[in-house]
C-alpha positions as CSV (number, residue, x, y, z in Angstrom):
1,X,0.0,0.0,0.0
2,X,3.0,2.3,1.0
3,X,4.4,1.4,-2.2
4,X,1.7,2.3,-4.3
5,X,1.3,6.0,-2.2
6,X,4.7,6.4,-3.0
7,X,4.2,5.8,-7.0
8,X,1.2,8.1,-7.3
9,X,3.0,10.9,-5.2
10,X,6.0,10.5,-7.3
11,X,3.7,10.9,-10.9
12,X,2.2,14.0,-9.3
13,X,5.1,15.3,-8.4
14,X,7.2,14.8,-12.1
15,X,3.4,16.3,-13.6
16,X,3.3,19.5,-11.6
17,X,7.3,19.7,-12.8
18,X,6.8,19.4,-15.9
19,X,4.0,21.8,-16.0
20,X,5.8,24.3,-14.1
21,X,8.6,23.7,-16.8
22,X,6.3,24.4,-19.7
23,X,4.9,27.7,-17.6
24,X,8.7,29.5,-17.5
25,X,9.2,28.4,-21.1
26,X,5.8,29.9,-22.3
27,X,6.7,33.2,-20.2
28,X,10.1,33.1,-22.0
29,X,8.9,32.5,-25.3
30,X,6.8,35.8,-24.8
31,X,9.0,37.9,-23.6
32,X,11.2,40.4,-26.2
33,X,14.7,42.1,-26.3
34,X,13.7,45.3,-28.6
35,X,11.3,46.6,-30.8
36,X,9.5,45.1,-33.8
37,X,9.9,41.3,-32.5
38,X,6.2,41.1,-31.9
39,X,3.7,41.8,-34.7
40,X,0.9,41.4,-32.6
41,X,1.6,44.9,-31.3
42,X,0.8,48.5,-33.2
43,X,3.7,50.9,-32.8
44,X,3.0,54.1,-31.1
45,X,3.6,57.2,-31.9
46,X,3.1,60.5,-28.8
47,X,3.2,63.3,-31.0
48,X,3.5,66.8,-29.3
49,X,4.9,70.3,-30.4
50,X,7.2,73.1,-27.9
51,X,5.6,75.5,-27.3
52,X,2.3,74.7,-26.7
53,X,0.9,77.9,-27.8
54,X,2.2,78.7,-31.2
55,X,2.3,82.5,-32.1
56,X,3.1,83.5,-36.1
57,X,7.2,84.2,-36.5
58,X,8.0,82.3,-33.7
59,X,10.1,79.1,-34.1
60,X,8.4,76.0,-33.2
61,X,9.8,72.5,-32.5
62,X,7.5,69.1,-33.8
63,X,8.6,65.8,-32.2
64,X,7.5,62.3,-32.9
65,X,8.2,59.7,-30.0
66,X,8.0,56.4,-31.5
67,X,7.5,53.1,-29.8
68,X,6.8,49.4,-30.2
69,X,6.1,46.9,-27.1
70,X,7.7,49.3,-24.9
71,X,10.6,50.1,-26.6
72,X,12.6,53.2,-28.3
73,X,12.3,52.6,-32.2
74,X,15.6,54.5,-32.7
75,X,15.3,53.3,-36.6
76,X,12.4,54.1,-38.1
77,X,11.7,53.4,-42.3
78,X,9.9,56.6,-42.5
79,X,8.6,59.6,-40.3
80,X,7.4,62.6,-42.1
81,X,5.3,65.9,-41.1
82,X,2.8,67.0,-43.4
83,X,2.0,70.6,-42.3
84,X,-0.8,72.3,-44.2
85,X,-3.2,75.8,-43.5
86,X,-6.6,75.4,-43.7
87,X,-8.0,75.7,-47.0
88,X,-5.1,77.0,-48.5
89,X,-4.0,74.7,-50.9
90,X,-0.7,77.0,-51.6
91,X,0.1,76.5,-48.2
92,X,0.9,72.9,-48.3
93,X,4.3,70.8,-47.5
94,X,5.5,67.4,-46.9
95,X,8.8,67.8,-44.6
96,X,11.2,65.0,-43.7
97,X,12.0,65.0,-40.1
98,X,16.1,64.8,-38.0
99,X,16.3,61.3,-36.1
100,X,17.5,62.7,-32.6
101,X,17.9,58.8,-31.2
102,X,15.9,57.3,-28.5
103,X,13.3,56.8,-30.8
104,X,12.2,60.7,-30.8
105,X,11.6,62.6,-34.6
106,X,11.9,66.1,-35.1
107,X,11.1,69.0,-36.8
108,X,11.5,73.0,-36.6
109,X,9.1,75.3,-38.0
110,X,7.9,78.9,-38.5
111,X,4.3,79.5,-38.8
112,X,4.7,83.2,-40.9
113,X,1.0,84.2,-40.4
114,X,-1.7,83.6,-38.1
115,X,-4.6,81.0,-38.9
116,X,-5.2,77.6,-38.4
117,X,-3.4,74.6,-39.6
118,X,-2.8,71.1,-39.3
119,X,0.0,69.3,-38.8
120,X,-0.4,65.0,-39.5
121,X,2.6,63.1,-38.9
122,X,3.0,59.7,-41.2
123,X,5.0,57.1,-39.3
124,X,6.3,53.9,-40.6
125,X,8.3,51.2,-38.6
126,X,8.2,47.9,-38.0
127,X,6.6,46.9,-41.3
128,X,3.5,49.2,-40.0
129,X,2.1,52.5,-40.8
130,X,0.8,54.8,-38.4
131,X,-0.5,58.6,-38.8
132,X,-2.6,61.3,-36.9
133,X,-3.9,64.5,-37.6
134,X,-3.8,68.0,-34.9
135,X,-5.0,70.9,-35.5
136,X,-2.9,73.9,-34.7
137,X,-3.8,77.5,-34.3
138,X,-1.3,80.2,-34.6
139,X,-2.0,83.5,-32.8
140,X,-5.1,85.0,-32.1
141,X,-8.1,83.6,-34.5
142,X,-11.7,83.3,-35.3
143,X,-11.4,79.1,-35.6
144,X,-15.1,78.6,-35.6
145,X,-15.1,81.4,-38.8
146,X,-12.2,79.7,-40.8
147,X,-13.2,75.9,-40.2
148,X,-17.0,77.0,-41.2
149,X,-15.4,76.7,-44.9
150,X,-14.6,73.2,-46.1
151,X,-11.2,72.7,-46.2
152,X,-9.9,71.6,-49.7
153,X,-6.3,70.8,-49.0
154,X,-5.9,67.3,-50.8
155,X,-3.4,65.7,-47.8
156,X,-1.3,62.5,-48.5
157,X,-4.0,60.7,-46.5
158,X,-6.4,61.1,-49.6
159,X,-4.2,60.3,-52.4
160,X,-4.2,56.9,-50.6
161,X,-7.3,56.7,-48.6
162,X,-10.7,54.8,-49.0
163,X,-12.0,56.7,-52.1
164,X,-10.2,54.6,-54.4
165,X,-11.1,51.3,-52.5
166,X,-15.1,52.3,-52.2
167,X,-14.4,53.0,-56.0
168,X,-13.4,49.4,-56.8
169,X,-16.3,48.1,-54.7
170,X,-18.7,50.2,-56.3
171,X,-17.5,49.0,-60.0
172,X,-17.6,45.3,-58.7
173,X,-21.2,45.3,-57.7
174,X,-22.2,47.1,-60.8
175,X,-20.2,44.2,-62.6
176,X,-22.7,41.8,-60.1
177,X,-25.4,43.7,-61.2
178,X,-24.9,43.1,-64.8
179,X,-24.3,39.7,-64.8
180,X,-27.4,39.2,-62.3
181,X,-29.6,40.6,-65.0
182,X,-28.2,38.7,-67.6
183,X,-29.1,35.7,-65.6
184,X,-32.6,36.7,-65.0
185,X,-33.1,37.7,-68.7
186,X,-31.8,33.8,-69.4
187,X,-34.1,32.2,-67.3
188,X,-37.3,33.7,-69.0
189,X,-35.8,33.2,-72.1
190,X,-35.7,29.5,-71.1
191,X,-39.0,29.5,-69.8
192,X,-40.7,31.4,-73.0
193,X,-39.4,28.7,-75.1
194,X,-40.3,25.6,-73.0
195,X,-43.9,27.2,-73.0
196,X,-43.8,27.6,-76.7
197,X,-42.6,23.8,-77.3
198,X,-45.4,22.3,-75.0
199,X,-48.3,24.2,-76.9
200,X,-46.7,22.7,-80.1
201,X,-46.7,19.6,-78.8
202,X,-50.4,19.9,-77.8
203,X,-51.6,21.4,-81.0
């Protein structure tokens, strides 16, 4: 009887060992050394600007802090500002930022006027894509006057956003459509001549 106490408590004990064993290797297998390892997780991007208040003719710094699963991504593909004033499409540039390490992207710039306009970094690291739009006003300003009209910049966003895709889509179910008809249009075709060849047949 002591024997066979001594079997089962020896089993349990080599199965909870072996489980704990699996445990640390599972907690291993999660964990990473730097950035871009997982895919699982989006990159982050903390985008601010110094000063806070922005006032026309007065230099102004952009930074990008970019992250992945915790950690600095000190080499990013791609970060870029787009800077643009509302509905002014003359006012409109696409500016390459200065890698200052520990993952932080940076720009300076000079608002010449006041007015409000947007700023919308485009990030890409770690075989993903990331961008955000803020609004900025410069100096003293009416916003609820100047946003009341549309604003017609055409932004990198839109040469590549949905419009294009909803386009396809659009031509696709038209294509449906068509052929849909064409089906329908078959079938009573189908059906007119059947009926034709059974009142022969009766006559």
């Amino acid at each position: 009887m002591k024997k066979k106490l001594s079997i089962i408590g020896s089993v349990l004990l080599l199965g909870l060992m072996t489980a704990c064993g699996q445990a640390e290797d599972d907690g291993q297998a999660n964990v990473t050394s730097g950035p871009c390892e997982n895919t699982l997780v989006p990159i982050e991007v903390d985008f601010t600007w110094n000063p806070e208040i922005v006032e026309s003719e007065e230099n102004i710094q952009f930074t990008a802090h970019v992250t992945h699963d915790g950690f600095n991504v000190d080499e990013a593909d791609d970060v870029q500002f787009e800077i643009w004033e509302h509905a002014n499409p003359d006012y409109h540039h696409m500016l390459e930022t200065e890698n200052q390490g520990e993952g932080l992207y940076t720009l300076d710039w000079v608002f010449q006027e006041d007015g409000v306009y947007y700023a919308y970094y485009h990030v890409t690291a770690c075989a993903m894509h990331r961008m955000e739009k803020q609004m900025i006003v410069v100096g003293d300003v009416d916003v609820e006057a100047i946003t009341a009209q549309p604003d017609t910049v055409t932004t990198k966003m839109d040469g590549h956003g949905e419009h294009g895709d909803h386009g396809e889509h659009k031509e696709d179910g038209d294509h449906q459509d068509h052929e849909d008809h064409e089906d329908h249009e078959g079938h009573e075709h189908d059906r007119q001549n059947d009926h034709d060849e059974e009142e022969e047949h009766n006559h």
